[in-house]
C-alpha positions in Angstrom: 0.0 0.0 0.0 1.1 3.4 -0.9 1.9 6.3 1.4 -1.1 8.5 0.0 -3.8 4.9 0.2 -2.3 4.3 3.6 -2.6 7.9 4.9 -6.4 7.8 3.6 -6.9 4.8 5.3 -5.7 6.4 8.5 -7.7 9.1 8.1 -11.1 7.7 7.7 -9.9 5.5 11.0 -9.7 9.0 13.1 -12.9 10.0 11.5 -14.8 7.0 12.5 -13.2 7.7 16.4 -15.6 8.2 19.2 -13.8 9.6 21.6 -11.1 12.0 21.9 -9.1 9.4 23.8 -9.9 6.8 21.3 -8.7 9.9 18.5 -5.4 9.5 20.9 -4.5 6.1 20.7 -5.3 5.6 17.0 -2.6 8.2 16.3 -0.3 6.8 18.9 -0.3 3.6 17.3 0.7 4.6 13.7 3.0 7.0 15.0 4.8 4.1 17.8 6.2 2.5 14.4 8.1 5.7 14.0 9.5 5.9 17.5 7.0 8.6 18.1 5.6 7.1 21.3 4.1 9.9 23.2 1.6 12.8 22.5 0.9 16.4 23.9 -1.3 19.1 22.5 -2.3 22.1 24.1 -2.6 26.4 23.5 0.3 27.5 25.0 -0.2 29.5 28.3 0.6 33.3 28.6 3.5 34.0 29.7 3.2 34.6 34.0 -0.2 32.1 33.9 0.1 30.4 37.6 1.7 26.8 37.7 -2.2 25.9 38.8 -4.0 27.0 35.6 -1.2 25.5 32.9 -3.2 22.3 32.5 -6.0 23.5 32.1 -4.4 24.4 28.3 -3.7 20.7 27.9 -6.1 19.1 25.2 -4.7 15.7 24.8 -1.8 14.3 26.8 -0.1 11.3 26.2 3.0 12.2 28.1 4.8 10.5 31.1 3.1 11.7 34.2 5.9 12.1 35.7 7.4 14.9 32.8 3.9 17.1 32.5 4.1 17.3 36.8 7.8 18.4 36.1 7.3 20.4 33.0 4.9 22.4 34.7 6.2 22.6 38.0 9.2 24.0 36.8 7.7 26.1 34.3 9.5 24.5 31.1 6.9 26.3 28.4 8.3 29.3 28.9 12.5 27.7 27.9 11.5 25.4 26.1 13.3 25.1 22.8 10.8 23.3 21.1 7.6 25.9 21.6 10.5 28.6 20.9 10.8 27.2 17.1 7.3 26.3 16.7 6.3 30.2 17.5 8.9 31.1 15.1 8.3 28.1 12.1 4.9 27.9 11.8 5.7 24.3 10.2 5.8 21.0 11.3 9.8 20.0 12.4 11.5 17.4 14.2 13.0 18.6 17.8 16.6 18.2 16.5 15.9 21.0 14.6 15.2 23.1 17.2 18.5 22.6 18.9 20.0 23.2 16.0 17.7 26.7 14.3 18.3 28.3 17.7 21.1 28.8 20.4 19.7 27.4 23.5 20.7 28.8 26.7 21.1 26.7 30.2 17.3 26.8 30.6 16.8 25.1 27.1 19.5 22.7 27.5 17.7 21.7 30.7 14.7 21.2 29.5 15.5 19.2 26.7 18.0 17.0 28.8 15.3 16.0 31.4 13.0 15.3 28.9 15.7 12.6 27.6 15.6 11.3 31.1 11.7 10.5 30.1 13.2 8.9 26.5 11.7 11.7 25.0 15.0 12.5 23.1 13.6 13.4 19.5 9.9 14.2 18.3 7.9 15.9 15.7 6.4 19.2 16.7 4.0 22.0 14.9 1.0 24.3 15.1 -2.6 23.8 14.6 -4.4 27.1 13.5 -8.1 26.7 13.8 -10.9 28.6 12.3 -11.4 31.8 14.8 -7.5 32.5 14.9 -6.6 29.9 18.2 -3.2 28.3 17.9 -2.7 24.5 19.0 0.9 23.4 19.7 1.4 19.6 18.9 4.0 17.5 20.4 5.2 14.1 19.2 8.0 12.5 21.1 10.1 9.2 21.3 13.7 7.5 22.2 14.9 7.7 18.9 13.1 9.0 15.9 13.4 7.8 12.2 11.3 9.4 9.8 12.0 9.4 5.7 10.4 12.3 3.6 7.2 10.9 2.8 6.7 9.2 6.3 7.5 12.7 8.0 4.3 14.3 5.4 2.2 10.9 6.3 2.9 11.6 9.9 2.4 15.4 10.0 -0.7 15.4 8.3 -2.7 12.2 9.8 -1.1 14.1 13.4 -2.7 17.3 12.0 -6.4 15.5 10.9 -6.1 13.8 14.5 -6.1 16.8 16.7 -8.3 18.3 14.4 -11.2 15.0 15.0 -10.2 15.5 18.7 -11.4 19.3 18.6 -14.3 18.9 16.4 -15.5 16.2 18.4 -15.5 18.3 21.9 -17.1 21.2 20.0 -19.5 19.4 18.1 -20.1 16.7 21.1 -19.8 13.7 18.8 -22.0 14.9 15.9 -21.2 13.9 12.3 -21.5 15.6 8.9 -23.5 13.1 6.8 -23.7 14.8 3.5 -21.7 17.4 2.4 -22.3 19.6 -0.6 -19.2 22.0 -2.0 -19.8 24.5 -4.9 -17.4 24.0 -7.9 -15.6 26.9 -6.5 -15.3 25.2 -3.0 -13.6 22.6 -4.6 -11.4 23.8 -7.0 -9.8 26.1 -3.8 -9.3 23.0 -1.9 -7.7 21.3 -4.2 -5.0 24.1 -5.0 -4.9 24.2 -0.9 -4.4 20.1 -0.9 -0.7 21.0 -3.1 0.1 24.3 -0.6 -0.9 27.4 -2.2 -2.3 30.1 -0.5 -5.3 32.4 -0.7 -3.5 35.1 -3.0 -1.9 32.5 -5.2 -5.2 30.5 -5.3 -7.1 34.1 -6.2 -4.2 34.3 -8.9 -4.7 31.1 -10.6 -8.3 31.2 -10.5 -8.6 34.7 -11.4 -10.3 36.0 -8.3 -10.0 38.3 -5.6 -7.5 36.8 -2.6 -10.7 37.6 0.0 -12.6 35.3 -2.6 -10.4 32.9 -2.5 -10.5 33.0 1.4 -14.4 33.3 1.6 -14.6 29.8 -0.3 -11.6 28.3 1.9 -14.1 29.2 5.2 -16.7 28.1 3.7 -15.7 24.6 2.3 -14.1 24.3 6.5 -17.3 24.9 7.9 -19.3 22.8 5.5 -16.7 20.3 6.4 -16.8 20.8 10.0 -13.3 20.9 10.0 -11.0 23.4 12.4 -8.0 24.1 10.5 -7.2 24.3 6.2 -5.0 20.5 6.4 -8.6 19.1 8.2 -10.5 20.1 5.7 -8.3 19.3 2.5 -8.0 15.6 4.8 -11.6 15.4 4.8 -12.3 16.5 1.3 -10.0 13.9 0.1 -11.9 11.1 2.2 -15.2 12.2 0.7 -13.6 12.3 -2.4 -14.1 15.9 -3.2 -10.6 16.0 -4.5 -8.2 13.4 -5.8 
């Protein structure tokens, strides 16, 4: 089976997930083949939020218990090197990368060393936009990471679907989209989205305004109940909107 069969496959598994903790261990167990054993996804607190309130920005945690009681008790979110890229990437990236993009102080290099002591070593990390503007960090990590090209775009976008399922189904307590209908327009956007162009570079190929472009973007999302643009070209190619 190929990467793009397999990654559909996957994706109509989350869909059909009941639960967000069922969402959870679905992922977990295509990503554990990847050394990606552990999850964490969560808005990142303000900076000065008390120790008390951080978890309450947790959405779904599959982390040693042991690490999230440390991370937050020492106030890691605010060193660590890892939500320092993200902010600044806006793209998925392994952890590595992060120690390597940015100089990391002795805060950094503590954080990331005591999260080796929880063979959390490597990971894949990025950030989840969602419809009114919210930004989700997502955390994957593991011992030791191995990830080719195509199984790092497999991984980032089934991850990506995955906590998008888990949002939509505590927003939308558990209800599903039967039938879906998108204009011509709603598709054609999508499927220009699906291969990474944006609004003004969809409006220039179509020969529309960029707010057009974005209006039909919104609209094909919503239809689609999805939160974020990667949910809803995932669930468009499910449906078989687009190919």
């Amino acid at each position: 089976m190929g990467h793009f069969d397999r990654t559909l496959e996957l994706i109509d598994q989350l869909q059909h997930a009941g639960t967000a903790a069922a969402v959870c261990e679905k992922l977990l167990g295509v990503t554990s083949g990847f050394g990606l054993t552990a999850l964490m996804a969560g808005t990142v607190p303000q900076p000065g939020t008390p120790r008390n309130r951080q978890k309450d920005h947790v959405l779904l945690c599959d982390w040693p218990a042991e690490w999230l009681e440390r991370y937050v008790a020492r106030n890691y979110v605010d060193h660590d090197p890892v939500v320092s890229h993200m902010k600044q990437l806006q793209a998925p990236f392994q952890w590595r990368e992060a120690s390597q993009g940015i100089r990391i102080g002795k805060s950094g290099g503590d954080v990331m060393g005591d999260a080796g002591e929880f063979k959390l070593r490597d990971g894949l990390a990025f950030p989840l936009i969602t419809l009114d503007g919210q930004i989700v960090m997502v955390s994957l990590g593991g011992e030791a990471v191995e990830l080719s090209g195509a199984e790092f775009g497999l991984v980032s976008l089934v991850s990506t679907y995955a906590i998008g399922r888990a949002m939509q189904l505590h927003t939308m307590a558990g209800k599903t989209i039967d039938h879906v209908e998108l204009t011509p327009r709603e598709r054609e956007c999508l499927q220009w989205a699906a291969v990474g162009k944006s609004e003004w570079e969809i409006s220039q190929i179509l020969g529309i305004s960029e707010h057009t472009s974005e209006k039909h973007l919104l609209n094909a999302k919503s239809k689609l109940g999805a939160v974020n643009r990667v949910q809803a070209v995932a669930e468009a190619i499910r449906r078989g909107y687009i190919n």
